[in-house]
C-alpha positions in Angstrom: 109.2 87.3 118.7 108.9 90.4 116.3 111.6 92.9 116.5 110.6 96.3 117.0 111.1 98.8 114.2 113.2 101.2 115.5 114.8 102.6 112.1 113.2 104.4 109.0 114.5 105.4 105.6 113.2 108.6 104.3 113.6 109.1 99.8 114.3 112.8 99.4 116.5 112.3 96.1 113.2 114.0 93.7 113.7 117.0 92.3 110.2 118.2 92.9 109.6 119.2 89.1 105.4 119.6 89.5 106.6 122.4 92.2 108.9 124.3 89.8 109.8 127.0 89.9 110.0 126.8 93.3 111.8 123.9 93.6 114.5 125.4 92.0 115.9 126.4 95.2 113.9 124.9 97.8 113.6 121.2 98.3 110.0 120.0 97.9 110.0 118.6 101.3 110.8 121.8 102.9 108.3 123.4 101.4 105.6 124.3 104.4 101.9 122.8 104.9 100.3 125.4 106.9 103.8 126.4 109.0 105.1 122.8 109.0 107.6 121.7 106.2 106.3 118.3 104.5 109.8 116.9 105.9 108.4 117.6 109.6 105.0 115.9 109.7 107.0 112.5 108.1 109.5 113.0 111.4 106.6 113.6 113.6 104.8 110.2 112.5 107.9 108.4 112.5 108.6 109.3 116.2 105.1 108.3 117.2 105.8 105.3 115.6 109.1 104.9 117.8 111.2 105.3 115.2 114.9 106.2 116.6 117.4 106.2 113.6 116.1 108.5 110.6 118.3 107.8 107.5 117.4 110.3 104.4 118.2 109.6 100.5 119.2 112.6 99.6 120.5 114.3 96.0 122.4 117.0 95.2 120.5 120.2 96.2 119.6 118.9 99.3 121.5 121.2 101.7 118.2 122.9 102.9 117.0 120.0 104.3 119.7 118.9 106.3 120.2 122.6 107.3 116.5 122.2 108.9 117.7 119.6 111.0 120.1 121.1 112.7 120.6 123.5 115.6 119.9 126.7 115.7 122.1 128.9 118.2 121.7 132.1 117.3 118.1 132.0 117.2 117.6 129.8 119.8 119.2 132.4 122.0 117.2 135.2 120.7 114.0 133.8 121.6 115.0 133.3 125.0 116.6 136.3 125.2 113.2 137.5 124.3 111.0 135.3 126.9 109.7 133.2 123.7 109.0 129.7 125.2 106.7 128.2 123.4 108.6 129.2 119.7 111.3 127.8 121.8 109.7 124.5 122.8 108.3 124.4 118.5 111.7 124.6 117.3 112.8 122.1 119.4 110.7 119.7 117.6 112.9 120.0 114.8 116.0 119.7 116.2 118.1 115.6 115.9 120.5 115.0 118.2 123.7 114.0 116.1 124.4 110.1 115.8 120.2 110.0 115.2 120.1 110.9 111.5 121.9 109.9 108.6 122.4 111.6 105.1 123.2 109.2 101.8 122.9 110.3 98.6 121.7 108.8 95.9 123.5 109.9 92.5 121.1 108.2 90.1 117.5 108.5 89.7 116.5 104.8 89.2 113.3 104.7 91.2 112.3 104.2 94.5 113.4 100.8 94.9 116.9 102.0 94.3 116.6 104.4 96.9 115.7 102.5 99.3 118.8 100.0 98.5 120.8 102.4 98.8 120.1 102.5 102.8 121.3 98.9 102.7 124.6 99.3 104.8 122.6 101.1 107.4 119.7 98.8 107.5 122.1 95.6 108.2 120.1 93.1 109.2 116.8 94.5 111.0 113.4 95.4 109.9 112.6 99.1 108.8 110.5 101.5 107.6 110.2 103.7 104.9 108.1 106.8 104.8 107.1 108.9 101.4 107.0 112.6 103.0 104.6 113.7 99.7 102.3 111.4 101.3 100.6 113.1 104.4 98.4 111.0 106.3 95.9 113.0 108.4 94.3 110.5 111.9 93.7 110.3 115.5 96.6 107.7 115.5 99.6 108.4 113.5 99.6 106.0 110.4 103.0 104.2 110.7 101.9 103.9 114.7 99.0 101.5 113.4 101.0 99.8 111.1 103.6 99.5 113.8 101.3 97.7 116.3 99.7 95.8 113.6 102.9 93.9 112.4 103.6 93.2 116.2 101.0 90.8 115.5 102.0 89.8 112.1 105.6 90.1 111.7 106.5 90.2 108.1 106.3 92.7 105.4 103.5 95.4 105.5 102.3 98.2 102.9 99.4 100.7 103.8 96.4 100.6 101.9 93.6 102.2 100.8 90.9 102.3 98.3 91.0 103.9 95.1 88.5 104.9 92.0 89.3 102.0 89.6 90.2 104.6 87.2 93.5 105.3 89.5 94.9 102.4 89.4 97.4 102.7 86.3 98.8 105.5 88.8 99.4 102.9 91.7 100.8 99.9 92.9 97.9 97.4 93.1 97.4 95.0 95.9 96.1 91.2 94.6 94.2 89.8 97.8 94.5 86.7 99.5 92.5 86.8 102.6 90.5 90.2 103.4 90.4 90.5 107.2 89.0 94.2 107.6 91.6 96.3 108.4 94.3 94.2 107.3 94.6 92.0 103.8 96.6 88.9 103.7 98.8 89.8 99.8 99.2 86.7 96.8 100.2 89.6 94.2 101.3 93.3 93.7 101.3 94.9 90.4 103.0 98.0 90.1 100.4 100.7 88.0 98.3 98.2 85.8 95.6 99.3 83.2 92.4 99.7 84.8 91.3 96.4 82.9 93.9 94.0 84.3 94.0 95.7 87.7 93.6 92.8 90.1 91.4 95.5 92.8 91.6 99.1 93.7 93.0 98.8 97.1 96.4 100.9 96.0 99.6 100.7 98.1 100.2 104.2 100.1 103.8 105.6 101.1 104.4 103.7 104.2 106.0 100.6 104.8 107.3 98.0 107.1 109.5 95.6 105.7 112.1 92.8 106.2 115.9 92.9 105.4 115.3 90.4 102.9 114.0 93.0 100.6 117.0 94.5 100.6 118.3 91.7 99.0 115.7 91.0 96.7 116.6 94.7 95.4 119.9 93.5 94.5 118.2 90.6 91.7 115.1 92.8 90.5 114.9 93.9 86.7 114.1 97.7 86.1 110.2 97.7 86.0 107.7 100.1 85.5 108.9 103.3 84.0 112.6 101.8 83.6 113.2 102.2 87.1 113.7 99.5 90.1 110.7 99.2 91.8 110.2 98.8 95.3 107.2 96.5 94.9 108.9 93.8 93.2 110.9 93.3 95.5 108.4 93.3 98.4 106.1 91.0 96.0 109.3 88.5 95.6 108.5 88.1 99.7 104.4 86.9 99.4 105.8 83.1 99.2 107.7 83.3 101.8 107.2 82.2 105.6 106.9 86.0 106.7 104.5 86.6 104.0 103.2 90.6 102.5 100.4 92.3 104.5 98.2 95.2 103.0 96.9 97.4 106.1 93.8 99.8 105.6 94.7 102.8 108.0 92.1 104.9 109.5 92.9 108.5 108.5 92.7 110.9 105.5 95.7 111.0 102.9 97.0 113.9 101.0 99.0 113.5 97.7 101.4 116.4 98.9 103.2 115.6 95.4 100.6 117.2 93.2 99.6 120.6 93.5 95.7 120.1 93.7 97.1 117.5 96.8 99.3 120.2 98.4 96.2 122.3 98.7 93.7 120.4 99.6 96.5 120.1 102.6 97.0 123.2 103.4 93.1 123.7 103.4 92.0 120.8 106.3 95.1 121.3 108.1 94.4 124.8 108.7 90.7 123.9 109.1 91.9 121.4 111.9 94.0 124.9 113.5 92.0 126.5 116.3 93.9 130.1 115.9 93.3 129.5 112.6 89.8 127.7 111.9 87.8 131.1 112.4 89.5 133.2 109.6 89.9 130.6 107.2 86.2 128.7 107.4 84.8 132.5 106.9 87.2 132.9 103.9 86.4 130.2 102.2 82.5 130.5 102.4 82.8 133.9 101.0 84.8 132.8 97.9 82.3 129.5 97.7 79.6 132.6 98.2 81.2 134.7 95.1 81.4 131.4 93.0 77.8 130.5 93.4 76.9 134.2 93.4 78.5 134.1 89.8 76.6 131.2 88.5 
């Protein structure tokens, strides 16, 4: 039997240097997508998914985001003072009931793979997730909630997928396929950001994962790789010959590279296209600037 994933390790440590300067004070994942921090839409899919413990790997400078989690009293109190329901019942959303998150911090920058070892203690001995918060994942069905009742089936270790232009692959972890079963992709090799020539395809490894407590320890014998830092897909590639096996899973839905600024646009454009208060205004907006730019050709 399959045990459910019921924990998830967020990496917050970056210092969000593409968003500077306003990263200077602001963590990047605070930073709002349409009226949303990038923090809250990771949470919201997590939750879908079931998730119940949310542990964060945090750095220092990170006090905005655990801030964000917390209760509000005084403005709580104001907006019921003031018959404000429905802010009320939206700020609820962000609130975590103590005991339900978990703040490490992770003093050196050595890569994802580090930060995610980092969790170790409170990971034990149970599967988990980990969610990259600069990658928004747009769908009917939150992403990690497919991924969630896909490996019910499968068990094992899971990364989602999706295609790529070849040309992208040097800036992604590249899956090697085994078996190609639609949706999902049984794994023989992962190659973290090969030359477009040796890439073994372009179906790229996206930031969500499912993944066995074994990887944990696999983190604990990896060299540094790619960039000089510990990478979380050697270790997940030191599990494809083993019994549980590596699983790539194409998810239905539309990502946003919320760590580039071209990415954090794009966003903020079809998520407030997707807005009914806010559809009108914007789609007449943005015709008339498409209308100038033509105009001006």
């Amino acid at each position: 039997m399959t045990r459910k994933v019921t924990k998830a390790i967020f990496p917050v440590a970056g210092m969000g240097t593409r968003f500077l300067p306003a990263t200077k004070s602001v963590p990047k994942e605070i930073m709002t997508l349409v009226d949303r921090p990038l923090i809250q839409y990771a949470i919201d899919e997590a939750r879908a998914a079931g998730i119940k413990e949310f542990i964060f790997v945090t750095s220092r400078g990170k006090g905005a985001l655990e801030d964000y989690f917390d209760h509000a009293p005084q403005l709580e109190a104001q907006l019921r003072a003031k018959g404000k329901t429905k802010l009320l019942e939206m700020l609820e959303t962000t609130n975590m009931e103590s005991g339900a998150i978990a703040y490490i911090r992770q003093h050196k920058a050595l890569g994802l793979g580090h930060a995610v070892w980092c969790a170790r203690r409170l990971i034990a001995d149970e599967p988990f997730a980990v969610i990259l918060p600069d990658d928004v994942i747009a769908g009917e069905k939150p992403c990690l909630q497919q991924m969630v009742e896909a490996y019910e089936e499968t068990g094992g270790n899971m990364v989602a997928a999706m295609e790529v232009a070849p040309e992208k692959t040097s800036s992604y972890g590249i899956l090697d396929v085994e078996t190609d079963m639609g949706s999902m992709v049984r794994v023989r090799g992962m190659v973290e950001k090969p030359p477009v020539e040796t890439a073994p395809s372009n179906l790229a490894v996206i930031g969500r994962y499912i993944l066995s407590p074994t990887v944990l320890e696999n983190l604990n014998n990896v060299d540094r790789g790619a960039g000089g830092e510990i990478q979380l897909t050697d270790a997940i590639a030191a599990e494809i010959q083993s019994d549980k096996g590596v699983y790539g899973y194409r998810f239905k839905g539309q990502r946003f590279d919320c760590g580039s600024k071209s990415g954090f646009l794009q966003a903020t454009v079809a998520f407030g296209l997707a807005r009914d208060d806010l559809r009108e205004d914007l789609s007449a907006y943005l015709h008339d600037i498409v209308s100038m730019g033509k105009a001006a050709e």
